[in-house]
C-alpha positions in Angstrom: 27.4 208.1 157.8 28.0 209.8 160.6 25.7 207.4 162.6 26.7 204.5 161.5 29.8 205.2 162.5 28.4 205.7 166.0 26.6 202.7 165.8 30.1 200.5 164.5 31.6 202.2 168.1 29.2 201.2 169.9 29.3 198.1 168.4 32.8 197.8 169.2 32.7 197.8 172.6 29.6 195.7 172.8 32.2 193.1 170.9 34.8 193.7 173.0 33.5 193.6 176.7 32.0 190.3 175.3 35.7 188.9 174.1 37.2 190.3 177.6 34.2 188.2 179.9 35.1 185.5 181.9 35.6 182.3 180.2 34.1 180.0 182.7 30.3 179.5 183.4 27.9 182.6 183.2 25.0 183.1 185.2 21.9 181.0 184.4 19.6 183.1 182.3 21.8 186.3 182.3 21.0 188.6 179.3 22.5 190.8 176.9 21.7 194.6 176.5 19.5 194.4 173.1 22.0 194.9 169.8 21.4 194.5 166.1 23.3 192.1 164.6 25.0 193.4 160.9 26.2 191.6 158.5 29.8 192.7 156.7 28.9 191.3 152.9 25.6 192.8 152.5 25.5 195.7 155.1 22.6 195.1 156.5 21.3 193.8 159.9 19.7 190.5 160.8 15.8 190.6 161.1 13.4 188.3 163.2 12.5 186.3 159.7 15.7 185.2 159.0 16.8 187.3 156.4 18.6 190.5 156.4 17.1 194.4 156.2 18.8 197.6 156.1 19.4 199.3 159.2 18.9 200.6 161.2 15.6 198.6 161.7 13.0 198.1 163.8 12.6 196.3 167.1 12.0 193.0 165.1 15.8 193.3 164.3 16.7 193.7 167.7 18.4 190.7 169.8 19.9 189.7 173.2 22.1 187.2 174.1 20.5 184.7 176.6 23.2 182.7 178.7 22.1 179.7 180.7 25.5 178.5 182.2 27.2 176.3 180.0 30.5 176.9 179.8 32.8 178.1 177.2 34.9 176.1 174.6 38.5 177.1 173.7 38.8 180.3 172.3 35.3 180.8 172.4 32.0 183.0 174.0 30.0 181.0 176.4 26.7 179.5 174.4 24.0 182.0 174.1 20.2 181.9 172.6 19.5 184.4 170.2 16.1 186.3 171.5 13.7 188.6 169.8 12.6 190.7 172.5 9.5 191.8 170.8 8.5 188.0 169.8 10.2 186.1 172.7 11.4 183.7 170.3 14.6 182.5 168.9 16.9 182.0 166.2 17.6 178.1 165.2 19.7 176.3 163.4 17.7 173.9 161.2 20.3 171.9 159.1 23.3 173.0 156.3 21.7 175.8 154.3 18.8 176.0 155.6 16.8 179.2 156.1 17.4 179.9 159.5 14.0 180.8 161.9 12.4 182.1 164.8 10.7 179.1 167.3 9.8 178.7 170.7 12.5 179.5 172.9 14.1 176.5 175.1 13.5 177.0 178.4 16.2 174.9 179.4 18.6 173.7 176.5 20.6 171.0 176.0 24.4 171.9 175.4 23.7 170.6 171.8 20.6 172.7 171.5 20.7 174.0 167.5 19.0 177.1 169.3 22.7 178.0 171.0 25.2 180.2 169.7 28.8 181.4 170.0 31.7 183.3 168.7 35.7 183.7 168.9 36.7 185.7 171.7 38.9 187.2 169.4 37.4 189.3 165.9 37.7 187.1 162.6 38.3 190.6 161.1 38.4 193.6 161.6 36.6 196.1 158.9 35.6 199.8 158.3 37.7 199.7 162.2 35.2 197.4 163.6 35.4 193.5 164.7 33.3 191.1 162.6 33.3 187.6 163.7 31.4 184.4 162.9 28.0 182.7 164.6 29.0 179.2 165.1 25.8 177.3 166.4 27.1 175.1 169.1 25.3 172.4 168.2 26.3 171.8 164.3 29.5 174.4 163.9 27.7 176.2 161.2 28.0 179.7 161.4 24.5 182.4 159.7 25.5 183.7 156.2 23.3 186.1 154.4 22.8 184.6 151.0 22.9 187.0 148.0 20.2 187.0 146.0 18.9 189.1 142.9 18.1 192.9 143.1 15.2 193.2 145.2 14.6 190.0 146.5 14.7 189.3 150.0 18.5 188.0 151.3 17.8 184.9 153.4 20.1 183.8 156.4 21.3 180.2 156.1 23.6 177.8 157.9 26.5 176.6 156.6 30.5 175.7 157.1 32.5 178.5 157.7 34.8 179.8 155.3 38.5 179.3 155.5 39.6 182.5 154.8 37.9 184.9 157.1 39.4 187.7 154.6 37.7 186.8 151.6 34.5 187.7 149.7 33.2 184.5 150.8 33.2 185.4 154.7 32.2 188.4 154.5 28.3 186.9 154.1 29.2 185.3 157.2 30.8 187.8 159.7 28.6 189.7 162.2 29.2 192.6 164.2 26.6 194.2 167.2 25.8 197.4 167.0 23.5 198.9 169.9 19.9 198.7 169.8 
């Protein structure tokens, strides 16, 4: 317990310094420190097959945030590729509930790639004292929810809308906070 609630700190302020950055353009091709990304409903962190895995994991559930200048929307992080450091490839958005993948990183993405990302500035919610937000993919506004399954199945990661209410059973499958790799 008592490192995972180092790890939510850490997390924290990974979220935070993220919500605080600039709004405007970022630097072509600037990247992240590497995090693990944990979802709220099932606690457990999002792996390089598109499904989730308890933490803390391995370096196949390790991702950084790769920037390539677009500027931000409203209220919103500037648009980011998901990376696997250890496979070089990244996360994609490949239509409304669909199982979400690892592919061939763009090199250089169209603003409407389904391979960028982005959250709220601000938390959706806060929980166990940490901020949880949504994944929107830029390109389709669906956000990655962990999909419950059966005992001892696999949970995938889909797209689809976001929830509503970011405070109910529903969201919590779709909220995301980064813990440090």
């Amino acid at each position: 317990m008592k490192r995972l609630l180092s790890y939510l700190t850490v997390g924290l302020t990974v979220l935070i310094a993220a919500a605080v950055a600039p709004a405007g353009p970022a630097a072509a091709d600037s990247v992240s420190a590497p995090s693990r990304l944990l979802n709220l409903g099932t606690g457990k962190v999002l792996s390089w097959g598109g499904e989730v895995d308890p933490p803390p994991g391995s370096g196949l559930h390790v991702w950084v945030r790769v920037t390539h200048g677009f500027a931000a929307l409203p209220g919103f992080s500037a648009p980011y590729q998901l990376r696997n450091p250890v496979t070089q490839l990244c996360l994609q958005d490949y239509g409304d509930g669909a199982h979400v993948v690892l592919t061939t990183c763009q090199a250089d993405p169209a603003a409407d790639s389904p391979q960028l990302w982005q959250h709220h500035r601000m938390p959706d919610r806060i929980a166990h004292e940490s901020p949880f937000g949504f994944l929107f993919n830029r390109s389709s506004g669906r956000v990655l929810t962990a999909v419950p399954s059966t005992a001892g199945q696999p949970i995938p990661v889909v797209t689809v809308p976001p929830s509503d209410d970011p405070h109910g059973i529903p969201a919590a499958f779709q909220l995301w906070t980064a813990l440090a790799a």
